[in-house]
N, C-alpha and C positions, 0 to 999 in steps of 0.2 A: 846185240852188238856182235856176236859169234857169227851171226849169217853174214853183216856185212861183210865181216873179214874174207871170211870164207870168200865171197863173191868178188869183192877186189884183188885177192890172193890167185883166183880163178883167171880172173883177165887179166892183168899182170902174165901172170902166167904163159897165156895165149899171148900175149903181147910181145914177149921175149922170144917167142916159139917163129912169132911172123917175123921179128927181125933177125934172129941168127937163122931162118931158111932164105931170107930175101939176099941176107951179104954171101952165105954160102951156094948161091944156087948160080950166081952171074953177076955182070956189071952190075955197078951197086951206083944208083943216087945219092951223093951225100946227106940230098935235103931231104928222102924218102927214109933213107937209112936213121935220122937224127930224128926225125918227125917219128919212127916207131920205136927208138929207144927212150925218149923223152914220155913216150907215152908210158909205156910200162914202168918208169921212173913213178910217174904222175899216180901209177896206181897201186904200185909197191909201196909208195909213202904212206897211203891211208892204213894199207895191212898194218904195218910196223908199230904205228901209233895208235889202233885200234887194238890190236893184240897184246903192249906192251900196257904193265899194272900204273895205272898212276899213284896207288899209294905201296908201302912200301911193305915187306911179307908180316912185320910185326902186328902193322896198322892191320891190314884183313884178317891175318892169326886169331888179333882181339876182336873186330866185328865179329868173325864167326863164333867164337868163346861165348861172347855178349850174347849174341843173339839165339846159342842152345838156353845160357842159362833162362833168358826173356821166354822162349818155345817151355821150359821145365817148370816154369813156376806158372805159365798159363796152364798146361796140363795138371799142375797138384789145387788150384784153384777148384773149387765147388760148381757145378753148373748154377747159373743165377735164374730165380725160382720165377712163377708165373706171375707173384705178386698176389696173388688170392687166397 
């Protein structure tokens, strides 16, 4: 999930880069201008909601809690024998 973001945060990125050099460089296209700021919109949305938590700090707190104690008590368990 980390790489996407990464990768849509990357273009985005570029995408913002090609439209504040296209309006600062000369005449500007409105529909060239609106066509690469809609993009990098397009790609900046996926980051925000790929990067943001969908549950809330208490809920993951407890999964991770949970899931040392779930890790602690497979470790103090006995390895399970040949059967022979």
């Amino acid at each position: 999930m980390r790489t996407f973001s990464l990768l849509f945060t990357f273009i985005s990125l570029v995408m913002l880069t090609m439209f504040l050099v296209y309006v600062i460089r000369g005449p500007v296209d409105p529909v060239i201008a609106t066509g690469l700021f809609i993009s990098f919109l397009f790609c900046a949305v996926p980051t925000l909601f790929l990067l943001k938590p969908f549950e809330s700090r208490e809920a993951l707190q407890g999964r991770r809690e949970e899931r040392a104690r779930r890790e602690k008590s497979k470790d103090d368990e006995p390895p399970a024998g040949s059967g022979s």
